[in-house]
N, C-alpha and C positions, 0 to 999 in steps of 0.2 A: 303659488305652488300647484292649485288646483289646475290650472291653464297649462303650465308645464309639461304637469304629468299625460292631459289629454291633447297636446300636443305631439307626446312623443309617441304614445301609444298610437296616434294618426302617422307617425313618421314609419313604425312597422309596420303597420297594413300599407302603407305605402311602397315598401321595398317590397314585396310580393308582387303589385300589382305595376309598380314600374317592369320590375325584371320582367313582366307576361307581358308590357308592354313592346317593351325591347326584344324579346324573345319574339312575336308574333308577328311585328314591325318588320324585324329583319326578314323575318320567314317570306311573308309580303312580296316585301320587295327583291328578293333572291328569286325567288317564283317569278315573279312579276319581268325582271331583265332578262335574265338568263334562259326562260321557256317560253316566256312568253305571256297573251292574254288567254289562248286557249288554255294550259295548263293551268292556271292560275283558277280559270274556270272549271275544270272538272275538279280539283280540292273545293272549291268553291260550295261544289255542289253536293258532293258527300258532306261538308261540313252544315248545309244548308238542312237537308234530310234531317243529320241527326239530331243539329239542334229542335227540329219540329218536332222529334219523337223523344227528346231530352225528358218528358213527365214521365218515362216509361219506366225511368231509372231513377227521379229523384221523389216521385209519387206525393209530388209536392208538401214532403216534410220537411224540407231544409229550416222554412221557420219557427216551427212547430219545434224541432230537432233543439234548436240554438233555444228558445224559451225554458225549453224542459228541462235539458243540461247545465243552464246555469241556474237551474232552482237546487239539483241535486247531480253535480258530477260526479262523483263516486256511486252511481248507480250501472254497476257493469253489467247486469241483465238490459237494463236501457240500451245499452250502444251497442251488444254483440247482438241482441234482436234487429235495431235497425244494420246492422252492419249484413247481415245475413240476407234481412228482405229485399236492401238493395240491391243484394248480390244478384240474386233470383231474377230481380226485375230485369237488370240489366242483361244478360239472355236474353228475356224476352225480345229488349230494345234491339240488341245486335240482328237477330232475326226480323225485325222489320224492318229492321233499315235495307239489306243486304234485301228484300223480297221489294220494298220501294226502289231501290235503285237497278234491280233484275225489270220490274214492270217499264221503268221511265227508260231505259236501252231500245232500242229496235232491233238488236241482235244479241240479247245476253248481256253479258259484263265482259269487258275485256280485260286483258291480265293486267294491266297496270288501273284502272279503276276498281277489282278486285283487294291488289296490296294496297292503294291509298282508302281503301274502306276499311280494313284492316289495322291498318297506321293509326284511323282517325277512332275506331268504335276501344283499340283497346285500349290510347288516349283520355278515352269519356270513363271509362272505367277508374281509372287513375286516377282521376281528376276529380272525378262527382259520386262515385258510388260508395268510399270507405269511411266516410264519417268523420274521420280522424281531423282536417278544416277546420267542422262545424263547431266540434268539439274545442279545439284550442279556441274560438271566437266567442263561444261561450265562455269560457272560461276566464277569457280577457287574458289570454296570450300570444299577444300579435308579432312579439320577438322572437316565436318558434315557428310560426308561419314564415316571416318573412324571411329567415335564415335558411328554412328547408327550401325557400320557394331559390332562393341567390343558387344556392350552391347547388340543385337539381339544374338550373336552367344553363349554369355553366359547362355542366353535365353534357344536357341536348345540344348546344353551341361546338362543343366539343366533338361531337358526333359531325354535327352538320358541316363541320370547320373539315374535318376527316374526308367525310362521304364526298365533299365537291373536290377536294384534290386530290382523290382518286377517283374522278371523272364518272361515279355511279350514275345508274337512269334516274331522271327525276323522281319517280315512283318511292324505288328505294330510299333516296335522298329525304322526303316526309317522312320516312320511320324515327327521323326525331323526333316527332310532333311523341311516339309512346315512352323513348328512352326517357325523356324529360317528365313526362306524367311519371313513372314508375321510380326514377331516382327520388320523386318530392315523395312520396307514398311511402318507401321506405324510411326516409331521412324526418318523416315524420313521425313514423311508429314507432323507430328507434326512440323517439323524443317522448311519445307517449307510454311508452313500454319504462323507461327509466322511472318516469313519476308514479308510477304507481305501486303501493304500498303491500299491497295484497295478492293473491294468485290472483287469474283472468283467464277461464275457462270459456270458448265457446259454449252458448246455450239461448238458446229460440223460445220468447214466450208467445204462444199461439193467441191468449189474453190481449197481452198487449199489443202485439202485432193488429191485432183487430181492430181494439181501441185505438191506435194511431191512425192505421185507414179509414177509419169513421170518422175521427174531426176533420183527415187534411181530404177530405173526399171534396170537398166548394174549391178546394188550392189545386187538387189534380185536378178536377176538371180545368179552372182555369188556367193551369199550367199545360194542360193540351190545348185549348184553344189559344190562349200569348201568340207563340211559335208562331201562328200560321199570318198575323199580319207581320213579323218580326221578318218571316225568310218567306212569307208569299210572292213578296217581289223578284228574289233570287230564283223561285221554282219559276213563274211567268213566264221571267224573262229568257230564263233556259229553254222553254217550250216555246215560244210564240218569237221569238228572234236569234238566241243559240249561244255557243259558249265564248266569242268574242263579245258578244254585248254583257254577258255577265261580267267575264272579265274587267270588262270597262268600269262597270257598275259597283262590282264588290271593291274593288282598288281604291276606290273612294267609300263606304259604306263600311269596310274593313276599320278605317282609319278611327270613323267616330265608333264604333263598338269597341276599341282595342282599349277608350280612355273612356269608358263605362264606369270603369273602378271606385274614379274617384269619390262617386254619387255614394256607394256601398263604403268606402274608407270612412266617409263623413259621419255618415249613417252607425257605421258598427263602434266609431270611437268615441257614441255617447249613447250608443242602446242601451246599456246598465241603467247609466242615470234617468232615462228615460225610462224605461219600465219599473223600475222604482216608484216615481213620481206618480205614474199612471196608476202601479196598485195600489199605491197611498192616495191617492187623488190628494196630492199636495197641491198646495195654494199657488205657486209657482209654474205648475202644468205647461202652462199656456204660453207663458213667456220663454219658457225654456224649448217648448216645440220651435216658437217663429224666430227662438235665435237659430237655433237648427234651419230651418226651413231657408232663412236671410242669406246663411252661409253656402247653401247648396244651388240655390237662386245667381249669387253671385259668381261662383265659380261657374257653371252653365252658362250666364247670358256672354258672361268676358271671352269665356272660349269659343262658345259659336259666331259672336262677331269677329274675333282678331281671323280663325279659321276662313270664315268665311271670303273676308277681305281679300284674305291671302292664298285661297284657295288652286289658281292657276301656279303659283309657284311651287307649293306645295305638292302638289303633280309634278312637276317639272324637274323638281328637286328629287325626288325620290323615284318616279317612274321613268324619266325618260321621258324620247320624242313618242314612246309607242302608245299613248294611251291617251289619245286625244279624244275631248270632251267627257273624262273623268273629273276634271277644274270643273268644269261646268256645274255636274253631278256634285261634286263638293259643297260648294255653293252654298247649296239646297238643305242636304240633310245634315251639317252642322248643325245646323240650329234645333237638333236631336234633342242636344243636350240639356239643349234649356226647360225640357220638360224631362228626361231620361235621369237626371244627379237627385232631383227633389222626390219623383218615384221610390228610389228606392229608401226614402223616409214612412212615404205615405201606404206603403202595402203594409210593413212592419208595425204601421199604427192599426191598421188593419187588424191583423192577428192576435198585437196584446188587449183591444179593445175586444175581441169577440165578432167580426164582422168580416168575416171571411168571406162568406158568401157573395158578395161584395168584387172580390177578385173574380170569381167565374162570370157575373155578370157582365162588368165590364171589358172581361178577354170576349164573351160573345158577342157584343154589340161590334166592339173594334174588331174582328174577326169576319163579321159577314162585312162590314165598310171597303176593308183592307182587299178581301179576295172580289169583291164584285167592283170597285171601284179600280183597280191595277187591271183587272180582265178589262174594264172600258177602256183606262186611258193607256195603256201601254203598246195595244196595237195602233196607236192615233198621235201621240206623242213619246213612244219610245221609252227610254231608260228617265228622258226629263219628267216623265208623266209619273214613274214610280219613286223616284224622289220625292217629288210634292207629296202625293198619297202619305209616305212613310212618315212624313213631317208631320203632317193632319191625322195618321193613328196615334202617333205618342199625345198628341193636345187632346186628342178626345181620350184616351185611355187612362193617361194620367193627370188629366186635370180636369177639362168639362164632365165627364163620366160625374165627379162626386157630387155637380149640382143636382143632379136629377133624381135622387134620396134623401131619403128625411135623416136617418141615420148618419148619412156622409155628408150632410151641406154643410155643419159643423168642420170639416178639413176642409171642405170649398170654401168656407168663407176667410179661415184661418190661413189657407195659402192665399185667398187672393189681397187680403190685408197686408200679410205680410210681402209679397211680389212689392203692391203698391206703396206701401214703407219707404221701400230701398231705393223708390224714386221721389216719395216728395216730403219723405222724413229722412234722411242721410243722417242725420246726430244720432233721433230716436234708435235705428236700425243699429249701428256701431254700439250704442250701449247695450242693445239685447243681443246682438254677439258678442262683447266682453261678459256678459251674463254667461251668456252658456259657456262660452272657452271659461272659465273661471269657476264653471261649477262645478261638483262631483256628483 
């Protein structure tokens, strides 16, 4: 029954992050045929920006947010305070993004960079600043997720399906990217506004606003430095070769971030059980992480090989003749995922352990790697040189990074036992993930 249940519960986190797949895929590759690689690249590149300055908006509470609300969800000063701080922040973020992409022009912004800033920041807004996500994931309600997420996305499809046959500028045409944020945002609050028992007054505690930026202070910083190996390649490349080589490069790079999800599905459809276990320090701890761990391992290595393998067609299939030596680029940073799906287990053990600090350390070491290494090799090898780099930030950030602390060798040694399990214990590894599918 137990297996069932967290089966299905991975089946709705699933339908959200399919449809953003499908939703983002298409987008892709509509962009991608029909405009070309130039267009392709200035979305690219406003997406690139704001992802870098994404701490500005999330102030890296998200898992702070998800801990606290499933201790006590009916705490409505909790969520309209952060609902508010993020408000704020997110201002903030629009104005830097819009003054970074004002700087990196050589003559201002032009109108159609302008509305796809525009498209993309009030997007981000939608998407990361209202709480209302974090909330239903805490709460372990992944069937209102994934419901709001189907039927917003049919929503922007609808829009998009619209805008191209009536022949609008491409420009225009990205303002799905906010109709579809905005549809999920409502279709969510509707959902949260029904459950609740009580009035729900806006109200700001200045207390706890405080207190929150105090613990998640080691997760902002690290969430400002992450970004900058994550799209340093994308800024690079923009500056040091131009907006066909991005094109080239994100076309392929797009692909493995679109099926990021999975790692987080995994991850959120046994957090309960998992931080249970942790503040009970149950006997079972351990076995219950590396069944976790086996399952995220597994899906990562299968995808990055079959991807890999297949990587020329896969360009071929979806782009067209126009985007040669993006296969190539494929290649390469598949093999993302084999360290990207198990990540997002190990930061969240992170935080319920207390060891947060931990996260900014490791974004700054991978941070100066990522920018001084991409500056060497991408004037000298090109788009193949920030491939590789990309490959060797995730290995250091989310795996070698824990050997090198006394606090963290314990998840170093715990991943790399388990890694190595799944290759010379095949029985042992299957019954410690029928463990965890099986547990509650």
């Amino acid at each position: 029954m137990s297996a069932k249940y967290n089966l299905k519960k991975g089946a709705w986190y699933a339908v959200e992050n399919l449809t953003m797949i499908a939703f983002g895929l298409l987008s892709v590759i509509l962009v991608a045929r029909i405009f070309g690689p130039e267009s392709l690249g200035k979305l690219s590149l406003v997406q690139a920006i704001t992802a870098m300055l994404l701490f500005t908006v999330v102030l890296g509470l998200d898992h702070i947010i998800v801990r606290d609300v499933a201790r006590d969800p009916t705490n409505t000063r909790y969520l309209t305070t952060v609902f508010l701080l993020q408000a704020g922040a997110w201002l903030i973020h629009a104005v830097l993004v819009f003054i970074t992409l004002w700087l990196l022009g050589d003559d201002g912004l032009a109108q159609d960079l302008v509305i796809i800033f525009m498209a993309v920041i009030a997007g981000t807004y939608f998407s990361r600043a209202t709480v209302l996500k974090l909330y239903f994931q805490a709460t372990n309600q992944p069937k209102k997720i994934g419901t709001s997420a189907l039927c917003s996305r049919l929503i922007g499809l609808s829009y998009l399906a619209w805008a191209l046959f009536n022949e609008y500028d491409y420009e225009y045409i990205i303002l799905f990217i906010p109709v579809q944020a905005f549809s999920h945002f409502l279709i969510m609050l509707r959902a949260f506004m029904k459950e609740r028992t009580e009035k729900m007054a806006m109200s700001f505690d200045m207390t706890l606003a405080k207190k929150l930026m105090g613990e998640s202070l080691p997760l902002l910083a690290a969430a400002a430095l992450f970004p900058i190996f994550m799209q340093a390649d994308i800024l690079l490349i923009a500056k040091l070769l131009g907006d066909h080589d991005v094109g080239i490069y994100s076309a392929s790079s797009r692909l493995v971030t679109q099926l990021v999800f999975l790692g987080h599905i995994i991850t959120m459809t046994f957090y309960l059980a998992l931080a249970k276990r942790i503040d009970s320090d149950s006997d079972d701890q351990i076995r219950f992480t590396k069944g976790v761990i086996k399952i995220l391992f597994i899906f990562g290595f299968t995808m990055s090989l079959t991807v890999s393998l297949m990587s020329e067609y896969i360009v071929y299939i979806l782009y067209g003749d126009g985007f040669e030596g993006a296969g190539d680029v494929l290649t390469i940073v598949a093999w993302k995922w084999m360290f990207i799906f198990p990540a997002a287990l190990y930061s969240r053990l992170l935080v319920l352990k207390g060891l947060m600090r931990f996260e900014l350390i490791k974004s700054l070491v991978v941070a100066v790697f990522s920018l001084s290494a991409n500056y060497l090799l991408i004037p000298v090898f090109g788009i193949m040189g920030a491939a590789v780099i990309s490959v060797l930030s995730y290995l250091i950030a989310d795996y070698l990074i824990y050997s090198l602390f006394k606090p963290t060798r314990s998840l170093f040694r715990m991943a790399t036992s388990s890694v190595t399990e799944v290759f010379i214990k095949p029985y042992q590894s299957i019954l410690d993930i029928r463990y965890t599918l099986s547990s509650k």
